[in-house]
C-alpha positions as CSV (number, residue, x, y, z in Angstrom):
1,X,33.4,22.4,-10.4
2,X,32.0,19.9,-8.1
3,X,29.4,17.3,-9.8
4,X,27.6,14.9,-7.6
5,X,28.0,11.1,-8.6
6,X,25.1,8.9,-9.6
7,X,25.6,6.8,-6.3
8,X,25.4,10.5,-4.4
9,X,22.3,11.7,-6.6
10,X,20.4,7.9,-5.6
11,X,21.7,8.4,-2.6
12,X,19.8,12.0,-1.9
13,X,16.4,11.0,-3.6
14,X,16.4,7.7,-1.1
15,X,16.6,10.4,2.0
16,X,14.4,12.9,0.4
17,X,11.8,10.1,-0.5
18,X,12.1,8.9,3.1
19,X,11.5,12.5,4.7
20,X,8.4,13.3,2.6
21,X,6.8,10.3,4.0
22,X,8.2,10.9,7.6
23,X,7.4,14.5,7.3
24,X,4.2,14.6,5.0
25,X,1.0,14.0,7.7
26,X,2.9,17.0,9.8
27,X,3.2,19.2,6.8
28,X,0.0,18.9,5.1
29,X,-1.9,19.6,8.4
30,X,0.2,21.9,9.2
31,X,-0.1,24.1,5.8
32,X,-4.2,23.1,5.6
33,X,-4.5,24.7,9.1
34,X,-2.8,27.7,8.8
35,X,-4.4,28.8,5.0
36,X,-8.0,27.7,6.4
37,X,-7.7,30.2,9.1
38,X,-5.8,33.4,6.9
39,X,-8.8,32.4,4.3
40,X,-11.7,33.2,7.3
41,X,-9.8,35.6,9.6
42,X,-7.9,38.1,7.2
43,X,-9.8,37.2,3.4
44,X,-13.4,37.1,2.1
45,X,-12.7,34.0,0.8
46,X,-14.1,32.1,3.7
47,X,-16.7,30.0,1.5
48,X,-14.1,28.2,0.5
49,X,-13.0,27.0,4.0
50,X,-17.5,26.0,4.0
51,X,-16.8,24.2,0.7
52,X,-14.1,22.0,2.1
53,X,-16.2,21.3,5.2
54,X,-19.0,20.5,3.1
55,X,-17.1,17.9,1.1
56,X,-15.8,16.7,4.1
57,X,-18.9,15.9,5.9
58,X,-20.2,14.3,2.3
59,X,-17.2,12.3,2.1
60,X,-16.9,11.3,5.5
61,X,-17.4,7.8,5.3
62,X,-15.2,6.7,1.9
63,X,-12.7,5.5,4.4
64,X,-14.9,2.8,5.7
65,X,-16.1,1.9,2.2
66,X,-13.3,0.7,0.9
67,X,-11.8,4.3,-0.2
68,X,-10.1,6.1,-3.1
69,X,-7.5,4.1,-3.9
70,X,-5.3,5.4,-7.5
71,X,-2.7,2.8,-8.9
72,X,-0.9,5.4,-10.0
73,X,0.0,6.5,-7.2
74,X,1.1,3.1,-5.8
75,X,3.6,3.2,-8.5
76,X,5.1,6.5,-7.8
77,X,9.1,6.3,-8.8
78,X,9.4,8.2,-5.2
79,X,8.1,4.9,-3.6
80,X,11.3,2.7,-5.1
81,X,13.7,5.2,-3.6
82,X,11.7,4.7,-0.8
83,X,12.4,1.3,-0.6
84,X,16.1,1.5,-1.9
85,X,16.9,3.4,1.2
86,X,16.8,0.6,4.0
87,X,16.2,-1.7,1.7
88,X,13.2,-3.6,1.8
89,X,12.4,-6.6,0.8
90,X,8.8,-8.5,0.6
91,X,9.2,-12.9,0.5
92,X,6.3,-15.3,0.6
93,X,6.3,-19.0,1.8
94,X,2.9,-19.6,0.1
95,X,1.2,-19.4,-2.7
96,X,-1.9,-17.2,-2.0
97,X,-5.5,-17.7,-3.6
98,X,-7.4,-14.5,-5.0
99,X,-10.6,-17.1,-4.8
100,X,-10.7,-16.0,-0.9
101,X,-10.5,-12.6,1.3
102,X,-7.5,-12.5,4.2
103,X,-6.5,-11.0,7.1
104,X,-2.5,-10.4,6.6
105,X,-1.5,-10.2,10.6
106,X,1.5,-8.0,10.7
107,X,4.5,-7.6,13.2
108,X,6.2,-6.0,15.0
109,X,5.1,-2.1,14.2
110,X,8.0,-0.8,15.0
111,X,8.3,3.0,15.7
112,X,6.9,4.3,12.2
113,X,5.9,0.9,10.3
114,X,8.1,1.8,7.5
115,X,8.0,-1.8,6.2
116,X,4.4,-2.5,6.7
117,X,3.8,0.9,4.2
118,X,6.4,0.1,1.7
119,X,5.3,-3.3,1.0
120,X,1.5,-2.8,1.2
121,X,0.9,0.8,0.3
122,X,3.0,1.0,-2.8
123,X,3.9,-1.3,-5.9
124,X,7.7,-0.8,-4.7
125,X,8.5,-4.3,-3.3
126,X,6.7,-5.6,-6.4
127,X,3.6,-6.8,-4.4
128,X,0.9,-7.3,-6.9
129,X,3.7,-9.3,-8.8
130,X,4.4,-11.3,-6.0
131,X,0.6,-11.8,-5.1
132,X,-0.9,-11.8,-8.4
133,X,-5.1,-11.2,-8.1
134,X,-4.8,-10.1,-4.3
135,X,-6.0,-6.2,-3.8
136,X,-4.6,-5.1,-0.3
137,X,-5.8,-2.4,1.9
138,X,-3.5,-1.2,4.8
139,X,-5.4,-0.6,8.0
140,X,-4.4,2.6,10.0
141,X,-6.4,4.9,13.0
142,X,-9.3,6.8,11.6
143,X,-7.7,10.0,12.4
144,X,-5.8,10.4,9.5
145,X,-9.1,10.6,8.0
146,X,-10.3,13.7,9.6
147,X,-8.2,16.6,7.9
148,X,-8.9,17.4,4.4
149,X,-6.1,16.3,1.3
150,X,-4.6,14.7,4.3
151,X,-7.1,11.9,3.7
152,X,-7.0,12.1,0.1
153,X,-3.3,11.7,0.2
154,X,-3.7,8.7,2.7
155,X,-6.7,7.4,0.7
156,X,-4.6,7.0,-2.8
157,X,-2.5,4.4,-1.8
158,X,-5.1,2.3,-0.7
159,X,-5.2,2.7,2.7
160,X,-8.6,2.3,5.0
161,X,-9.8,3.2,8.1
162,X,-9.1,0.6,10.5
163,X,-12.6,0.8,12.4
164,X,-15.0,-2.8,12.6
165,X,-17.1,-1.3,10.1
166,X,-14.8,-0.7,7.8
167,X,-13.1,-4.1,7.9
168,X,-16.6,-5.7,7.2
169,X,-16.9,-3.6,4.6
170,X,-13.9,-5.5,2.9
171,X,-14.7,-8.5,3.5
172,X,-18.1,-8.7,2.9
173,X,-18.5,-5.9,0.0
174,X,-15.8,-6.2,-2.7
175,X,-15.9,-10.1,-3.7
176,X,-13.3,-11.9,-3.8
177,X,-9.2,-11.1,-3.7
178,X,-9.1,-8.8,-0.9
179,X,-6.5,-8.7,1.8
180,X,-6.7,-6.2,4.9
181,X,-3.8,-5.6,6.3
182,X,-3.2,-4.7,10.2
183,X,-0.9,-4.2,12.4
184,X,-2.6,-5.4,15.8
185,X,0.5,-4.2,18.0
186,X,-0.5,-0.6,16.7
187,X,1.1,2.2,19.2
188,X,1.6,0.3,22.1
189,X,4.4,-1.6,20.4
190,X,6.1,1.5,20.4
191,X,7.9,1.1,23.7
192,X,9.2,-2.3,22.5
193,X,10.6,-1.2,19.0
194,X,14.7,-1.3,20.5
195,X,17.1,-3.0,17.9
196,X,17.3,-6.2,18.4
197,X,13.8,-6.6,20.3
198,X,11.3,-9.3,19.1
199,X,8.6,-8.1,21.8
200,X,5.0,-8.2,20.5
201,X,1.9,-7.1,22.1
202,X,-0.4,-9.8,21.6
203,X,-1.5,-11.6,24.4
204,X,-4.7,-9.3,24.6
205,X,-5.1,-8.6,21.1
206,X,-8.0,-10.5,20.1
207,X,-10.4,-8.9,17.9
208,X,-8.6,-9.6,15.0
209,X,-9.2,-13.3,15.3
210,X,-12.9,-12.9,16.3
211,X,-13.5,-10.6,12.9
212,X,-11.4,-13.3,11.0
213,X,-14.1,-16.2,12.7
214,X,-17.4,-14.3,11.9
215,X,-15.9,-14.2,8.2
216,X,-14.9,-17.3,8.2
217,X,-11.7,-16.0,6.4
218,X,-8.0,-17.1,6.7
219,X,-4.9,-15.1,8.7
220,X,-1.4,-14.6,7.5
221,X,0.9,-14.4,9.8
222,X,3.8,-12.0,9.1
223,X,7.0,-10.9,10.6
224,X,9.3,-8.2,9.6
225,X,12.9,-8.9,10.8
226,X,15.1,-5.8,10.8
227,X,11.6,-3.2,11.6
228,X,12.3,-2.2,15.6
229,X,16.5,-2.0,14.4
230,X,15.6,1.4,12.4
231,X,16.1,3.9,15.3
232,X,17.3,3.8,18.8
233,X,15.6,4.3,22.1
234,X,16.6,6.3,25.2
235,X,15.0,4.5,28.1
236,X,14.7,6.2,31.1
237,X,15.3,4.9,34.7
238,X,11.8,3.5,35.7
239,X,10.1,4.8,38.4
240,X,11.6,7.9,37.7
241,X,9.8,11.3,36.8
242,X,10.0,11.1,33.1
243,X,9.0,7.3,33.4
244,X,6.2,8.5,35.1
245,X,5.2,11.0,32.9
246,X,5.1,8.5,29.8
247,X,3.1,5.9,31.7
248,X,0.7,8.7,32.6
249,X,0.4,10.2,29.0
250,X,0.0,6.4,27.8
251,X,-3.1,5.7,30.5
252,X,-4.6,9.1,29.3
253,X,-4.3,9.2,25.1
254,X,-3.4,5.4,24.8
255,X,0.0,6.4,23.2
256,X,3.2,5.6,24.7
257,X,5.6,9.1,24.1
258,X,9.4,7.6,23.1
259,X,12.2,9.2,23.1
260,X,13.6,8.3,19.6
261,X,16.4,8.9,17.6
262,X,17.6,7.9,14.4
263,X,20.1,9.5,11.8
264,X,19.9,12.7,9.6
265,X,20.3,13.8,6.1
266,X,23.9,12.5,5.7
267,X,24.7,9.3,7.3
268,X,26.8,9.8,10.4
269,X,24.7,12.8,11.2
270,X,22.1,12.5,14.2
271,X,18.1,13.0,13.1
272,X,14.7,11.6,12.8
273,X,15.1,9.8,9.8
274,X,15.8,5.9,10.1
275,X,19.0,4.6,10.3
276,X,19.1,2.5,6.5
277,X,19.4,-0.9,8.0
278,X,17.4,-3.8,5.6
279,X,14.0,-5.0,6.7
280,X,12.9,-8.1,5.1
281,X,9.0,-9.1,5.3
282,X,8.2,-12.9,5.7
283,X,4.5,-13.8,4.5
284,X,3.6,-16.9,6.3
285,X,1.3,-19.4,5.1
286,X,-2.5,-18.7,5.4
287,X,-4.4,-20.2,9.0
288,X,-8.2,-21.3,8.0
289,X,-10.6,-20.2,9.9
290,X,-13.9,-21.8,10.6
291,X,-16.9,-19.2,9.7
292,X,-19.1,-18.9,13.1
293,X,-21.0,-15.8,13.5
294,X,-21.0,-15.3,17.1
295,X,-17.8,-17.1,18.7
296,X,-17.6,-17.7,22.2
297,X,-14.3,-15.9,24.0
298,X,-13.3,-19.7,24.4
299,X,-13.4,-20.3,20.6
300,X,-12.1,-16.9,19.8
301,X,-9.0,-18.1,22.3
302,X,-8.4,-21.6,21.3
303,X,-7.9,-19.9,17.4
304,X,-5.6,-16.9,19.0
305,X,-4.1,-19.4,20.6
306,X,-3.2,-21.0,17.2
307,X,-2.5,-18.3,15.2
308,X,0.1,-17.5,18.1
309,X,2.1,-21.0,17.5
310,X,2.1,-20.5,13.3
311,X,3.6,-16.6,13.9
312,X,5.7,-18.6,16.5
313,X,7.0,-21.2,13.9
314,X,7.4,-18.6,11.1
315,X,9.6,-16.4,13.5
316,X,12.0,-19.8,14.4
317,X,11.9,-20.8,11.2
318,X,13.5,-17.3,9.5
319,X,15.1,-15.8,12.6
320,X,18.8,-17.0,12.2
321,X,18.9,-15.7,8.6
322,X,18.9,-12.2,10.0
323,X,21.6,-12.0,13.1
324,X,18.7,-13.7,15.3
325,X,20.2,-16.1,17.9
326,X,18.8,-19.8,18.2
327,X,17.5,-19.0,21.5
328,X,15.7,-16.0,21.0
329,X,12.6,-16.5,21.3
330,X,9.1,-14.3,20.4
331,X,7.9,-12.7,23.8
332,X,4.3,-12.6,23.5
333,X,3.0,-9.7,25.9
């Protein structure tokens, strides 16, 4: 009779523990559409559908407040299998102070910001260790908010809506200690996440500096090398109808549709899941920022424009540890 190994058995939990997370937000909705409707159209249970509703309208705004974060959760034993899978690993430079607030700026996002979620959304990289007094809450799009035990799923880990009143919330509202974490290349960093690419959509991305200057709190640059090399990219001829179609469907829903690949449940199979390669997360050290209530665009500028050069130095100062060349630069877009 055949008996699976240890390495085999760690080796299934990594994959499973990656596939819940790839697959939970389609299966939840999924399962919380299709009961709500059975409940009103074929049962007389259909209050209950008007008692989620109800809590949902009630509880509409705990995303913006700071939400319902459970540290239990965060620990989860699913979460270090998580991690084991690629793996991932979380480094500082610094020394950070839980006598301020922060702004940790991440990069790239890659296709599914599997680091940025690891690190920051679960205890499985050891962050509160590593950051001892610092309480972070990962930024994401307030639609992950609108579907019920979706939200409360999203909500445990300590993740927030990413919307401006939510992010003053933070800083303003839960004293000292608290680092907000977003990832300012969000979707449209998509089309850039090829192995090997160190593309970052930037150049326009402002808002985060002019939130961090009407705070007056400090930005961390980060970089996670080994993020855009966990799947692969078909890229089709441009100009061409399918090119066309994605540029379309990016200027109408402000999402870029890629078509992806990675590997499957066993490791030479093709899949969805992404390939196990290691992504290490560099925390840079922390840029000041001046408190000034209404900056002008040239002050909000002349600070991007810094906070550009220390993600800039950071980048050259790691890249060659991880199969970077010398000469590769950041291309700021």
């Amino acid at each position: 009779m055949f008996l699976p190994s240890k390495k085999d058995l760690k080796t299934a939990l990594e994959v499973f523990a990656v596939f819940h997370w790839v697959s939970t937000a389609f299966f939840i909705i999924t399962t919380v559409t299709i009961v709500n409707l059975y409940l009103v159209v074929f049962t007389p249970y259909w209050p209950v559908t008007v008692l989620i509703l109800i809590w949902l309208a009630f509880d509409w705004k705990t995303p913006e407040r700071g939400g319902r974060r459970f540290n239990c959760v965060r620990r989860w034993c699913l979460w270090k299998h998580y991690s084991d899978y690629f793996p991932l690993k979380l480094l500082k430079t610094h020394d950070i102070s839980p006598s301020h607030n922060y702004i940790l700026v991440c990069h790239p996002h890659g296709l599914l910001a599997f680091g940025w979620f690891g690190h920051f959304a679960t205890e499985a990289s050891g962050f509160s260790k590593i950051f001892p007094g610092i309480t972070p809450y990962v930024l994401t799009l307030g639609a992950f908010f609108w579907m019920p035990f979706l939200r409360e799923y999203v909500m445990a880990s300590g993740v927030c809506s990413v919307s401006q009143s939510s992010i003053d919330f933070l800083l303003t509202h839960k004293g000292t200690g608290n680092m907000i974490i977003v990832v300012v290349g969000g979707l449209a960093e998509c089309r850039y996440s090829l192995p090997g690419s160190s593309t970052l959509v930037l150049k326009n991305r402002s808002g985060f500096v002019r939130t961090a200057l009407q705070h007056g709190v400090a930005l961390v640059p980060t970089y996670a090398f080994g993020e855009t090399d966990l799947y692969n990219q078909h890229i089709f001829t441009p100009g061409g109808f399918v090119n066309r179609f994605q540029k379309w469907f990016q200027s109408m829903v402000h999402i870029y549709p890629c078509a992806f690949y990675g590997r499957g449940f066993t490791k030479k199979s093709w899949g969805l899941l992404p390939y196990n390669r290691p992504v290490t997360t560099i925390v840079g050290e922390p840029l000041p920022m001046p408190k000034i209530e209404n900056p002008s665009q040239e002050i909000v500028a002349k600070y991007q424009a810094l906070y550009i050069d220390a993600l800039r130095k950071l980048f050259d100062q790691h890249k060659t540890k991880f199969g970077i060349s010398e000469t590769q630069e950041l291309e700021i877009i």
